[in-house]
N, C-alpha and C positions, 0 to 999 in steps of 0.2 A: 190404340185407337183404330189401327188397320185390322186387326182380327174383328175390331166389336162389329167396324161400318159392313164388312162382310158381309157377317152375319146378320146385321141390320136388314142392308139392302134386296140380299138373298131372300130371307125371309117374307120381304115385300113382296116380292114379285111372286113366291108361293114354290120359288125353287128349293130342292132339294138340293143336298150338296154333290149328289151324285148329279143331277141335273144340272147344276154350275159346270163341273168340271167336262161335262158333255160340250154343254155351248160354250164354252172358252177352249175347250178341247186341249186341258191340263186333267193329268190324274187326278183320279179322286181324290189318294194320300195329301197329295199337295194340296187340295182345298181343306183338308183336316186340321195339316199344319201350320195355312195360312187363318183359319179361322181360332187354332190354340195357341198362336201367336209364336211356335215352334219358330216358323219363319217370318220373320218380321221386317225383313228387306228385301223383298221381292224383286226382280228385273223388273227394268221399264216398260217392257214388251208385255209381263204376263198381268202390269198394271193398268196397262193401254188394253187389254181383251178382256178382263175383270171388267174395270169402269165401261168398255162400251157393251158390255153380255149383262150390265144391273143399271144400265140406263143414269148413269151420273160421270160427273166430273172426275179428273183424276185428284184433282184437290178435295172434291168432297169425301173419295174414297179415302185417301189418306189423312182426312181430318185437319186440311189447311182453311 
C-alpha cells in the first residue's frame, strides 16, 4: 500500500521520482525501493518528509 500511495501521490503532483527525492532530499535509489516496495518500513522521519513533500497525511500515505 505504501509503494502504490507513492507513486500515487508523486504522480499527482507531476513529480518525477528524481524530483521526490530532490524535495525530501532522500536518494533517488531510496525513492525506487520505496516505490517497489523493496523498502516497505521506512523511518518515521523519511515518512514525516514524504507525507509533507506529496501534500497528505501520514495515514493517508501509509493507507490507514
Amino acid at each position: 500500500m505504501l509503494a502504490e500511495n507513492i507513486r500515487k501521490y508523486r504522480k499527482k503532483l507531476k513529480l518525477t521520482q528524481e524530483g521526490l527525492a530532490r524535495k525530501v532530499d532522500i536518494s533517488y535509489s531510496t525513492i525506487i525501493k520505496l516505490e517497489t516496495g523493496v523498502i516497505s518500513d521506512p523511518r518515521m522521519e523519511t515518512l514525516k518528509k514524504l507525507a509533507h513533500a506529496l501534500n497528505v497525511s501520514i495515514d493517508e500515505l501509509v493507507g490507514n
